[in-house]
LOLUM-623975 format. One record per residue: residue number from 1; x, z, y of N, C-alpha, C, O in turn. Coordinates in nm, 3 decimals, always signed. Atoms other than C-alpha are relative to their C-alpha. Layout:
REC | n | n_east | n_up | n_north | ca_east | ca_up | ca_north | c_east | c_up | c_north | o_east | o_up | o_north
REC | NUM | X | Z | Y | X | Z | Y | X | Z | Y | X | Z | Y $
...
REM end
This chain:
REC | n | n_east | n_up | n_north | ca_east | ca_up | ca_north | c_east | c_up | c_north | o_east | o_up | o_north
REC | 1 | +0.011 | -0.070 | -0.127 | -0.363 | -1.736 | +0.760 | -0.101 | -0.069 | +0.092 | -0.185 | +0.005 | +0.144 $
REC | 2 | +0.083 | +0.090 | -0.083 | -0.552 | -2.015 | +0.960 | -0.139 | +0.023 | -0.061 | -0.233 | +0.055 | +0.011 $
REC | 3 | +0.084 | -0.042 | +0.051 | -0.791 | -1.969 | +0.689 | -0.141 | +0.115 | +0.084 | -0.253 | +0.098 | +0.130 $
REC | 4 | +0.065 | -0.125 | -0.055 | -0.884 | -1.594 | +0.804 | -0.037 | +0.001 | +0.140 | -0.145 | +0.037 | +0.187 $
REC | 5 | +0.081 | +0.055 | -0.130 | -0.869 | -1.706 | +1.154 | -0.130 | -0.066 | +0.073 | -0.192 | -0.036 | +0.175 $
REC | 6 | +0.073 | +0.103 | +0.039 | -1.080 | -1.932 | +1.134 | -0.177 | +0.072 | +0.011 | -0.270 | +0.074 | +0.092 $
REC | 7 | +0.148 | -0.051 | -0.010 | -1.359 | -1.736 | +0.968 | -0.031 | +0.116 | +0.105 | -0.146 | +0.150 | +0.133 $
REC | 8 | +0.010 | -0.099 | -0.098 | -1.275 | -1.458 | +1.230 | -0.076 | -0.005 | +0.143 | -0.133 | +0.081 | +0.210 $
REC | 9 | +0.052 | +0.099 | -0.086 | -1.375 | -1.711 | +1.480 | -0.099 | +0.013 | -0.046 | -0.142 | +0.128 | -0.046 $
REC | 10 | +0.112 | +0.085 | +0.049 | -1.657 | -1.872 | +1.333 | -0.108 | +0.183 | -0.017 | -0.224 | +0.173 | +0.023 $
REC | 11 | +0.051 | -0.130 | -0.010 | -1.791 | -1.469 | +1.292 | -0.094 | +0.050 | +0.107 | -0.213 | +0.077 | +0.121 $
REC | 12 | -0.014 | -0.042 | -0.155 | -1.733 | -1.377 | +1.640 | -0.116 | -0.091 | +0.062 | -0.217 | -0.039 | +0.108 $
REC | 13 | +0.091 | +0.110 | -0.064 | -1.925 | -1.691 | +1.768 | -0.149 | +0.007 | -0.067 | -0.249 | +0.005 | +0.004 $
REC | 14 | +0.170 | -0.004 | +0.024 | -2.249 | -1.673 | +1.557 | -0.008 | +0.125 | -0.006 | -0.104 | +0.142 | -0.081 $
REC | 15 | +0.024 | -0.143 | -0.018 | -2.244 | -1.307 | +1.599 | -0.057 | +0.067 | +0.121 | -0.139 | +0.157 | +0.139 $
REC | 16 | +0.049 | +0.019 | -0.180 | -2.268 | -1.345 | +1.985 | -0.129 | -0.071 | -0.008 | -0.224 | +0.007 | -0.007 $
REC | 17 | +0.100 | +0.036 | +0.001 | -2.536 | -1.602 | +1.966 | -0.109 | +0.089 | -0.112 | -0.223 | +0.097 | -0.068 $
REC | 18 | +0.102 | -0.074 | +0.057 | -2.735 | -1.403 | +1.721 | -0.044 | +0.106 | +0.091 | -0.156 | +0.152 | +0.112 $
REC | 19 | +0.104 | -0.182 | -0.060 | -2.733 | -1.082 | +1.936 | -0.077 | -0.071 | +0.142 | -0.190 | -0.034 | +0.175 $
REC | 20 | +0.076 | +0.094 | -0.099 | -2.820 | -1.337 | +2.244 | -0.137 | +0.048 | +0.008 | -0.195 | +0.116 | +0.092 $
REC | 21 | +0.147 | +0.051 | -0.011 | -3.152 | -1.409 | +2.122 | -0.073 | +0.143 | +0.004 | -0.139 | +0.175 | +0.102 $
REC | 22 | +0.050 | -0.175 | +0.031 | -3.265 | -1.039 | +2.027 | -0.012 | +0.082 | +0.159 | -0.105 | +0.152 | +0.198 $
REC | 23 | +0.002 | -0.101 | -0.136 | -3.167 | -0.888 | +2.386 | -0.042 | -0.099 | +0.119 | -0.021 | -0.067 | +0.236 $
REC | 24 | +0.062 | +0.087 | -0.103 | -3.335 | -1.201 | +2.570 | +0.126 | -0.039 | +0.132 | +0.104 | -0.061 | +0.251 $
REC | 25 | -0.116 | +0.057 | -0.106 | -2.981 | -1.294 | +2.748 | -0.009 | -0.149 | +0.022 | +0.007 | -0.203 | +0.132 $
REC | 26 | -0.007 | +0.178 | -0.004 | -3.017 | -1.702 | +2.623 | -0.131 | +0.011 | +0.029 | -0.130 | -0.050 | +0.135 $
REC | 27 | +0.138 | +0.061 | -0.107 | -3.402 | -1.719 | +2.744 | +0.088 | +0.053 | +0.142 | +0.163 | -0.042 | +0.167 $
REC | 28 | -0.051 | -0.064 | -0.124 | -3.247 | -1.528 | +3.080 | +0.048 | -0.099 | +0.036 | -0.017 | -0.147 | +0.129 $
REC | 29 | -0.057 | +0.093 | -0.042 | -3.002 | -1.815 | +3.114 | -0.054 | -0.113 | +0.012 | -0.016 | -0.209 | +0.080 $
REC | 30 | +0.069 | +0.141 | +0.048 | -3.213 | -2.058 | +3.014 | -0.114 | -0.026 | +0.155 | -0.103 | -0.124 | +0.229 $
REC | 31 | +0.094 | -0.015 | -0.058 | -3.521 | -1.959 | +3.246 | +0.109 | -0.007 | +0.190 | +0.080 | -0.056 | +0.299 $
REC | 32 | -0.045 | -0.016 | -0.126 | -3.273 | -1.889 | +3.523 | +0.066 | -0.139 | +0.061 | +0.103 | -0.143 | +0.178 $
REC | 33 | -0.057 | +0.154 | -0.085 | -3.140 | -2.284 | +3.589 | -0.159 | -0.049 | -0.044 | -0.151 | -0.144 | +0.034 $
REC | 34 | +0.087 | +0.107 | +0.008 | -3.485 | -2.452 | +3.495 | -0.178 | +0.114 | +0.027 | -0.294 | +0.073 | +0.021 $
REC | 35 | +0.137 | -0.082 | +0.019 | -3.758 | -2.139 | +3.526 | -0.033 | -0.036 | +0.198 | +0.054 | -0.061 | +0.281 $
REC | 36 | +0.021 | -0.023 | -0.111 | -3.968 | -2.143 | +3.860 | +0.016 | +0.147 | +0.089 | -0.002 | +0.227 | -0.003 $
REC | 37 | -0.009 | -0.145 | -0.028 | -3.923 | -1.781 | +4.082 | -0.117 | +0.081 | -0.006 | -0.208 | +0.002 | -0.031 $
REC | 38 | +0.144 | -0.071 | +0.038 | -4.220 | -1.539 | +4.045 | +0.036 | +0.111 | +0.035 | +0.159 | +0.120 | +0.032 $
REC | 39 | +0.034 | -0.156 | -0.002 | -4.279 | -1.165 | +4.122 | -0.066 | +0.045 | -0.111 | -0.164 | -0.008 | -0.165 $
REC | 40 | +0.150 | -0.067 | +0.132 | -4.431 | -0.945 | +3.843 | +0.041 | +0.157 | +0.018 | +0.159 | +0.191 | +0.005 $
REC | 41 | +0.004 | -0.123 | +0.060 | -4.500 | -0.569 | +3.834 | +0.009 | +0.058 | -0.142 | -0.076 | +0.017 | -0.221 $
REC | 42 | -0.034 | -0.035 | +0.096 | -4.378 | -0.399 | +3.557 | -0.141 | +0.120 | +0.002 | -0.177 | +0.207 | +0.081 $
REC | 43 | +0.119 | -0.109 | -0.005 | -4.709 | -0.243 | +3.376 | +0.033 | +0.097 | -0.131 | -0.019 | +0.207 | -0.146 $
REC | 44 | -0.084 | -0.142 | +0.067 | -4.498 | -0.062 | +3.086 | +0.111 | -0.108 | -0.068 | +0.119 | -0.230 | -0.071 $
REC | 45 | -0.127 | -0.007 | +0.059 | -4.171 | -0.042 | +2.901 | +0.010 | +0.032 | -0.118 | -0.062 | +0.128 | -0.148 $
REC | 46 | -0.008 | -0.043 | +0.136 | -4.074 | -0.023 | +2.540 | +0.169 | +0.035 | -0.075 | +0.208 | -0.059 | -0.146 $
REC | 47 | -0.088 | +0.012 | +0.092 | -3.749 | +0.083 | +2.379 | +0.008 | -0.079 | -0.123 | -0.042 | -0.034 | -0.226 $
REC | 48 | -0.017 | +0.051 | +0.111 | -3.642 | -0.205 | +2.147 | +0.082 | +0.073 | -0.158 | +0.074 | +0.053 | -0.279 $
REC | 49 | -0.085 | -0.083 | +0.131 | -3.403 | +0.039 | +1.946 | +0.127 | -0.119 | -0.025 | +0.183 | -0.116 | -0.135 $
REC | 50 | -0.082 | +0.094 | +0.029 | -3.154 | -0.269 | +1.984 | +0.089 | +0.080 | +0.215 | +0.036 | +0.129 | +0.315 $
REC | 51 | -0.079 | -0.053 | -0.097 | -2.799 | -0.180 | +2.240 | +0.056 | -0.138 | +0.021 | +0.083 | -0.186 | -0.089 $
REC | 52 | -0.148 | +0.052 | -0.030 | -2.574 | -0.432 | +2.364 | +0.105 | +0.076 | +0.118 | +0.075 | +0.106 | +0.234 $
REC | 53 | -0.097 | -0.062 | -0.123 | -2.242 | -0.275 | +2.537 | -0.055 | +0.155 | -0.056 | +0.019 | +0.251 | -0.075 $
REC | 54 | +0.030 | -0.148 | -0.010 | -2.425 | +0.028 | +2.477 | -0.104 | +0.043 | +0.083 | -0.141 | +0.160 | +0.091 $
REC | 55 | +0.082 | +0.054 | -0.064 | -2.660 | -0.079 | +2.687 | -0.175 | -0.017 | -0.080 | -0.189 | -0.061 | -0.194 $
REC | 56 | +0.105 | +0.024 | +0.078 | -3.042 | -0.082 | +2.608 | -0.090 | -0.123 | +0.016 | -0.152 | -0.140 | +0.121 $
REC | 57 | +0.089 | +0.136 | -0.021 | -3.228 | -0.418 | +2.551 | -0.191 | +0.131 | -0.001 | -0.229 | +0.230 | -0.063 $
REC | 58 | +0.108 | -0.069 | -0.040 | -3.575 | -0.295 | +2.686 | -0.114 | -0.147 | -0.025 | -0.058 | -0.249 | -0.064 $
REC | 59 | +0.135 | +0.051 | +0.051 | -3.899 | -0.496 | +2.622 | -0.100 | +0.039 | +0.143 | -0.079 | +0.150 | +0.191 $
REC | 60 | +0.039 | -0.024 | -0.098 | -4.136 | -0.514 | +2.927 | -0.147 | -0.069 | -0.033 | -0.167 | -0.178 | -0.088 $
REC | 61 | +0.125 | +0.073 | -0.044 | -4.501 | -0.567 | +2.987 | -0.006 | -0.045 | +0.138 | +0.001 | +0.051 | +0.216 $
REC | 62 | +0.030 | +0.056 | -0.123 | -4.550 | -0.799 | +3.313 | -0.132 | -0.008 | +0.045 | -0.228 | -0.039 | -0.025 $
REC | 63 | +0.102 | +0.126 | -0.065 | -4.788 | -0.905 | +3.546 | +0.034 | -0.060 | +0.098 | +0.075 | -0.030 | +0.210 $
REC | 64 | -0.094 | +0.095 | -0.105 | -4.688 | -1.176 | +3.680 | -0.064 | -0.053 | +0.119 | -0.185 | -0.076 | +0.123 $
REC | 65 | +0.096 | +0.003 | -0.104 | -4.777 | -1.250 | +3.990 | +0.025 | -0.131 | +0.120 | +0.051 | -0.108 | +0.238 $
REC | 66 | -0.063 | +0.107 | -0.049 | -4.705 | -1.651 | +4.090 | -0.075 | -0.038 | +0.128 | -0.198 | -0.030 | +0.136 $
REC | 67 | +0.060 | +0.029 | -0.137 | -4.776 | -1.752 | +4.434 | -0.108 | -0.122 | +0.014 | -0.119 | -0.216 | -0.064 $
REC | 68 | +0.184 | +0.045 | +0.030 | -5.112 | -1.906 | +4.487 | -0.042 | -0.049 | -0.141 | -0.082 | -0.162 | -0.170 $
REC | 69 | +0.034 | -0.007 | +0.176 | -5.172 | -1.854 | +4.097 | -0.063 | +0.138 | +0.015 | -0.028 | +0.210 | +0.108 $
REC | 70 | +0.105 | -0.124 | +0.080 | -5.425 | -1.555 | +3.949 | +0.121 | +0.053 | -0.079 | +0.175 | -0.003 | -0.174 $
REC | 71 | -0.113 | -0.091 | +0.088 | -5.159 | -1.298 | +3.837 | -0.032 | +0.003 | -0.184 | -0.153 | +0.009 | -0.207 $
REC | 72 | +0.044 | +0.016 | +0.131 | -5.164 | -1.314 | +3.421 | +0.136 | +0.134 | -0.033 | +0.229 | +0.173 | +0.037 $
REC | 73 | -0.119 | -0.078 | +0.030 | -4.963 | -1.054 | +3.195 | +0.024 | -0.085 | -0.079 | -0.068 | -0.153 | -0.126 $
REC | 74 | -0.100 | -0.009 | +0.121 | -4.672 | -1.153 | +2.951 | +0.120 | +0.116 | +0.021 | +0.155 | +0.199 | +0.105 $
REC | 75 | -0.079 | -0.125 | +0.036 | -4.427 | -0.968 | +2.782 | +0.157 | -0.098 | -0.031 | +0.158 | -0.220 | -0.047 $
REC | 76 | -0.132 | +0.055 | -0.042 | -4.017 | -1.033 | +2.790 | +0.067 | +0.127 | -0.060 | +0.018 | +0.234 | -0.097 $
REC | 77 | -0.072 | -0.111 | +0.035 | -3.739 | -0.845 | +2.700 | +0.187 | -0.014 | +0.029 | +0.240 | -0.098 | -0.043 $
REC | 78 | -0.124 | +0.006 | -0.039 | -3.349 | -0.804 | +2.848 | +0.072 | +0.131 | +0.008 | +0.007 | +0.236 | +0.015 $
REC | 79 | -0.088 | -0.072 | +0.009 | -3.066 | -0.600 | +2.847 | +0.009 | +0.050 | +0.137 | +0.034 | -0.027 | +0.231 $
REC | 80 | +0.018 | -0.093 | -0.145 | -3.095 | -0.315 | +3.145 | +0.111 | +0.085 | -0.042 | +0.108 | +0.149 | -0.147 $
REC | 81 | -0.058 | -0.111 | -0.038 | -2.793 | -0.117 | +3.252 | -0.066 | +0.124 | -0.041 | -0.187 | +0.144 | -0.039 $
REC | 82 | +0.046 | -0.143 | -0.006 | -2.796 | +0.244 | +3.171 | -0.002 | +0.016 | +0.077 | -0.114 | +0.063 | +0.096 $
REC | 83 | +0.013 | -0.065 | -0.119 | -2.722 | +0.321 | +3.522 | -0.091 | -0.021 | +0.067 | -0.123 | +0.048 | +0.164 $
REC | 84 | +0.123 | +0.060 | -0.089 | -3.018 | +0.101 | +3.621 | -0.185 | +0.035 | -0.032 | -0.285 | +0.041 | +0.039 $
REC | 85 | +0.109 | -0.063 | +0.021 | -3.283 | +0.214 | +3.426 | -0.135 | +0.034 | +0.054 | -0.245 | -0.008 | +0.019 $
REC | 86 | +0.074 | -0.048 | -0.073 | -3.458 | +0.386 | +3.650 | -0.102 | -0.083 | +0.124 | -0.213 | -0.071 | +0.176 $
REC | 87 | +0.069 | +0.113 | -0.083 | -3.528 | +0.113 | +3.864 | -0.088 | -0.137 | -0.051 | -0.116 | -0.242 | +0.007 $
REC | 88 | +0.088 | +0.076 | +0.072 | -3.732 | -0.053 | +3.613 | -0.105 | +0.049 | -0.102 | -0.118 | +0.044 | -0.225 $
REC | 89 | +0.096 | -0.129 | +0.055 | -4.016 | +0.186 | +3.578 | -0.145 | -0.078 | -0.010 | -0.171 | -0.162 | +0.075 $
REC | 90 | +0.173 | +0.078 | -0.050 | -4.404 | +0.052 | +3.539 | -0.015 | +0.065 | +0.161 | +0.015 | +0.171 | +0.216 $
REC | 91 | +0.042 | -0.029 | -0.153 | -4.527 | +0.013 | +3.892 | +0.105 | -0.053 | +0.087 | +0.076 | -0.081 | +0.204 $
REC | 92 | -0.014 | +0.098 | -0.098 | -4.249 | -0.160 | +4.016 | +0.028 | -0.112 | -0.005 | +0.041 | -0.157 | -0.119 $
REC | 93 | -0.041 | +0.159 | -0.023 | -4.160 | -0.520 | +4.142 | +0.115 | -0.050 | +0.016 | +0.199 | -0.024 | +0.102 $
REC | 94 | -0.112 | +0.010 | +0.000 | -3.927 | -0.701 | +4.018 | +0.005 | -0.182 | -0.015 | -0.096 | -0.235 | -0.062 $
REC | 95 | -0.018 | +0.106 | +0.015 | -3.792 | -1.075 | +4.027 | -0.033 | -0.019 | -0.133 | -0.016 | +0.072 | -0.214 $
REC | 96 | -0.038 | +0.061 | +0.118 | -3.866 | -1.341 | +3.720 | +0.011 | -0.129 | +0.029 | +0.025 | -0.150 | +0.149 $
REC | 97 | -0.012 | +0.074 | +0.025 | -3.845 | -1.638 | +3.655 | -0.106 | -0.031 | -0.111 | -0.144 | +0.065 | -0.178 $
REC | 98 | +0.140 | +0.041 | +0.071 | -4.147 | -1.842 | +3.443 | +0.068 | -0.146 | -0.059 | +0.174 | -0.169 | +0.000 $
REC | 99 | -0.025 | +0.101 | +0.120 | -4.075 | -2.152 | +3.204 | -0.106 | -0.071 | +0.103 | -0.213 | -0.023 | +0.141 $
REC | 100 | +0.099 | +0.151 | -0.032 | -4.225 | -2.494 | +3.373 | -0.110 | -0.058 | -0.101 | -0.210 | -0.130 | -0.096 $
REC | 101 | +0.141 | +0.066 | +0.145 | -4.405 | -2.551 | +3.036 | -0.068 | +0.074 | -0.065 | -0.172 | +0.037 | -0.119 $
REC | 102 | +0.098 | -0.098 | +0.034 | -4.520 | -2.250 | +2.929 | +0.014 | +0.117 | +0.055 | +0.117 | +0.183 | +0.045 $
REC | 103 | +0.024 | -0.105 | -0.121 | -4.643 | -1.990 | +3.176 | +0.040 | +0.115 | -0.058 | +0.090 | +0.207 | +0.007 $
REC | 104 | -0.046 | -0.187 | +0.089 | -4.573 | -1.685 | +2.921 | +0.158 | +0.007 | -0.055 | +0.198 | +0.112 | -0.105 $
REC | 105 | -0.131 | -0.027 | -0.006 | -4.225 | -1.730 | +2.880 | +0.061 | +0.028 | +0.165 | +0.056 | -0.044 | +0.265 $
REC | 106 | -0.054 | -0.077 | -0.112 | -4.068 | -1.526 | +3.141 | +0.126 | +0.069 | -0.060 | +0.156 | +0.076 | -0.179 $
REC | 107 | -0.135 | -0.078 | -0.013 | -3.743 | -1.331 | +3.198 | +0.012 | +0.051 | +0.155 | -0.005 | -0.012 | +0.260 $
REC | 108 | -0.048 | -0.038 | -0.150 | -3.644 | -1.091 | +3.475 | +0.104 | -0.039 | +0.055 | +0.206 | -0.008 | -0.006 $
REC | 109 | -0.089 | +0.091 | -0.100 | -3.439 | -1.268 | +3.707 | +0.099 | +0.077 | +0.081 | +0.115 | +0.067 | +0.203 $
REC | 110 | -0.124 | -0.124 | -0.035 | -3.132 | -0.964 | +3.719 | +0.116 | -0.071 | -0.023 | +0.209 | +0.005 | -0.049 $
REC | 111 | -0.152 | +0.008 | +0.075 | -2.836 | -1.150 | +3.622 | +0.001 | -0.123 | +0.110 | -0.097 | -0.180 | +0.157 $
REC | 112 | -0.021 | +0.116 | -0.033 | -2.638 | -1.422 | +3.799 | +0.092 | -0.065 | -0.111 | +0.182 | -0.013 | -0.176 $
REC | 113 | -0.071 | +0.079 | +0.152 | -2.523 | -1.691 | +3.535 | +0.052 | -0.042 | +0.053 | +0.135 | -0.121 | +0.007 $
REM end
């Protein structure tokens, strides 16, 4: 019995961290205690074809736009509400967060961890 538990566990847990990485939730967390704050316009959107919740992990082109820095694009990708959707259209501005060591890791800065 402990057995089955066990691996039921051990399932559950690398099952979570696997879908993590895919819908950009562990960069999100990651970027959000050690990333600097940034603005970036969203210049398009991609359906990953990946859900969490039911929920669509979306894929984003940025330009980021760091304060007295030359705006640069990268690209990111997080899990957006269905209900929110809409509010993450190209053209508008939205919080990120930027990696201290490398300027192209980004994440939108929607979640409180």
């Amino acid at each position: 019995m402990h057995k089955y538990l066990l691996i039921l566990l051990c399932t559950a847990f690398f099952g979570c961290a696997i879908a993590n990485k895919p819908a950009g939730l562990s960069q999100a967390k990651e970027l959000h205690a050690i990333g600097f704050p940034a603005s970036a316009k969203i210049l398009d959107i991609e359906d990953t074809h990946w859900t969490v919740n039911d929920d669509p992990v979306v894929s984003f082109l940025l330009e980021i736009q760091p304060e007295g820095k030359q705006p640069y694009q990268a690209r990111t990708k997080i899990v957006i509400s269905r209900v929110k959707v809409a509010q993450f259209q190209p053209g508008a501005i939205v919080p990120v967060r930027i990696d201290p060591k490398d300027s192209a890791r980004v994440s939108l800065d929607i979640y409180e961890f």
